[in-house]
C-alpha positions as CSV (number, residue, x, y, z in Angstrom):
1,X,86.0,113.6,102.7
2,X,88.7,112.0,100.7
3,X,89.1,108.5,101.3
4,X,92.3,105.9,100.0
5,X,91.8,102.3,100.8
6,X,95.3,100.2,100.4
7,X,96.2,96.6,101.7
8,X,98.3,99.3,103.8
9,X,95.2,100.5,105.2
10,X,92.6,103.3,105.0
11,X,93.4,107.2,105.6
12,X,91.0,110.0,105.3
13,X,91.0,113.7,105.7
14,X,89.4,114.5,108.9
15,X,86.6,117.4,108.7
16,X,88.9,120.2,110.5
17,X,92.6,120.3,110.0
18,X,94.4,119.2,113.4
19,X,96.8,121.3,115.3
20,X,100.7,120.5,115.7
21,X,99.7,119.2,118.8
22,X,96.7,116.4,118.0
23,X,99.0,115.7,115.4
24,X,102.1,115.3,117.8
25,X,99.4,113.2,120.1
26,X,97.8,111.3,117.3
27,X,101.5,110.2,116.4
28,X,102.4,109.3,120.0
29,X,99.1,106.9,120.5
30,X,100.6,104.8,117.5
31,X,104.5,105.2,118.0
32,X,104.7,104.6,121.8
33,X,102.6,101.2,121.4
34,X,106.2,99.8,120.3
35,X,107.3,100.4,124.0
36,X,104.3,100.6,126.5
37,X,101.9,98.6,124.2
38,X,98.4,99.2,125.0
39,X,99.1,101.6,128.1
40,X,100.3,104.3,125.7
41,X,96.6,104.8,122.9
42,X,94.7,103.5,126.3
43,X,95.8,107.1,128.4
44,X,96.3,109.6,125.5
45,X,92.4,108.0,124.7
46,X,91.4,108.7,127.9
47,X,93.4,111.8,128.3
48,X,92.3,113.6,125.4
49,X,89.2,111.9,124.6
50,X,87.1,115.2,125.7
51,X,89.5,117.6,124.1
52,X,90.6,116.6,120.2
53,X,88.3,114.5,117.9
54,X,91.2,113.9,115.9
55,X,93.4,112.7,118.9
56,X,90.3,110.5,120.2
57,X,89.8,109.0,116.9
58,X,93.8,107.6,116.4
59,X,94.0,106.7,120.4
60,X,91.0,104.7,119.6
61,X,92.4,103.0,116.5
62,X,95.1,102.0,117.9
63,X,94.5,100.5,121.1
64,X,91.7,98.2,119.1
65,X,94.8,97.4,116.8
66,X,97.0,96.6,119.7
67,X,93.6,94.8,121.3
68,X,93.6,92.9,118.3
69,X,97.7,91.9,117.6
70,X,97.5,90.4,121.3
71,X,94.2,88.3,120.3
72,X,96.3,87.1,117.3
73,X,99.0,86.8,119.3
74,X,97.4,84.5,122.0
75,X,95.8,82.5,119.2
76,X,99.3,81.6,116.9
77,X,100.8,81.0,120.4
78,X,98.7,77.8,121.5
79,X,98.8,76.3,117.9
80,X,102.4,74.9,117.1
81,X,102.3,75.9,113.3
82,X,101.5,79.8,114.9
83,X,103.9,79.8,116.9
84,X,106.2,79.6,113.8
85,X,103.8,82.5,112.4
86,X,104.8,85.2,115.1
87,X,107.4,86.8,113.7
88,X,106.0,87.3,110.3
89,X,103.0,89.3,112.3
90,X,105.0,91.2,114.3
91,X,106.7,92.3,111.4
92,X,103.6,93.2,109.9
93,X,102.6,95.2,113.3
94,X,105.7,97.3,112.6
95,X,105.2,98.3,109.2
96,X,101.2,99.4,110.0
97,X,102.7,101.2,113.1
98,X,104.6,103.0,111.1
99,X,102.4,103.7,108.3
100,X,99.6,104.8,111.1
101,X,102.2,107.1,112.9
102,X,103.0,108.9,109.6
103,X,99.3,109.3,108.5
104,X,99.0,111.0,111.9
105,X,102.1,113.2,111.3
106,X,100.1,114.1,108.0
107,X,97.0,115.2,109.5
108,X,95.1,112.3,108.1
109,X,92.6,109.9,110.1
110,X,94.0,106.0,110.2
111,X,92.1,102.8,109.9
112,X,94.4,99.9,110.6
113,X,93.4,97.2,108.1
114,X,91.6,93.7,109.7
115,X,91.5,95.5,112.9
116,X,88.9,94.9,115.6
117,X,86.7,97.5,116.8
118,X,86.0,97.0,120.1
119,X,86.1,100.1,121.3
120,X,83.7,102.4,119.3
């Protein structure tokens, strides 16, 4: 399995080669969290989670990321200096939401970077 680690993130070539449709899913879990947030990963995961490996495996990293940005989030809030810090995050959201969504769109498996795994 080929593996590129980046400040950007990880990506790696899952075993099988997903179909237009995990990749079309796997693209949604990450794009749609810019709307719905964590409702969108949290039902395509629990959707598909029987069904596509591939699809299970981005639903998954991206409801931990969006688990993880509203941690951060709740953290920078109380703290005067973080609230001052928001924006510069949820810029940084954006770009790895986009990078994630077009590693999906590739066919490649996404590992957000200094996300936290809760779900596993």
């Amino acid at each position: 399995m080929e593996q590129t680690n980046s400040y950007l993130g990880k990506e790696e070539m899952p075993l099988f080669a997903p179909t237009s449709d995990e990749k079309t899913m796997a693209l949604l879990s990450h794009i749609l969290t810019l709307v719905a947030g964590f409702i969108a990963p949290l039902v395509i995961y629990l959707v598909k989670k029987d069904e596509s490996p591939f699809v299970t495996e981005h639903a998954k990293e991206s409801l931990n990321f969006q688990i993880t940005l509203f941690i951060v989030f709740i953290i920078l809030f109380v703290t005067v200096i973080g609230i001052l810090l928001l924006w510069i995050v949820g810029i940084l959201a954006l770009v790895l939401i986009i990078v994630a969504t077009i590693k999906a769109n590739e066919g490649k498996l996404y590992r957000y970077p200094l996300n936290i795994r809760l779900i596993k």
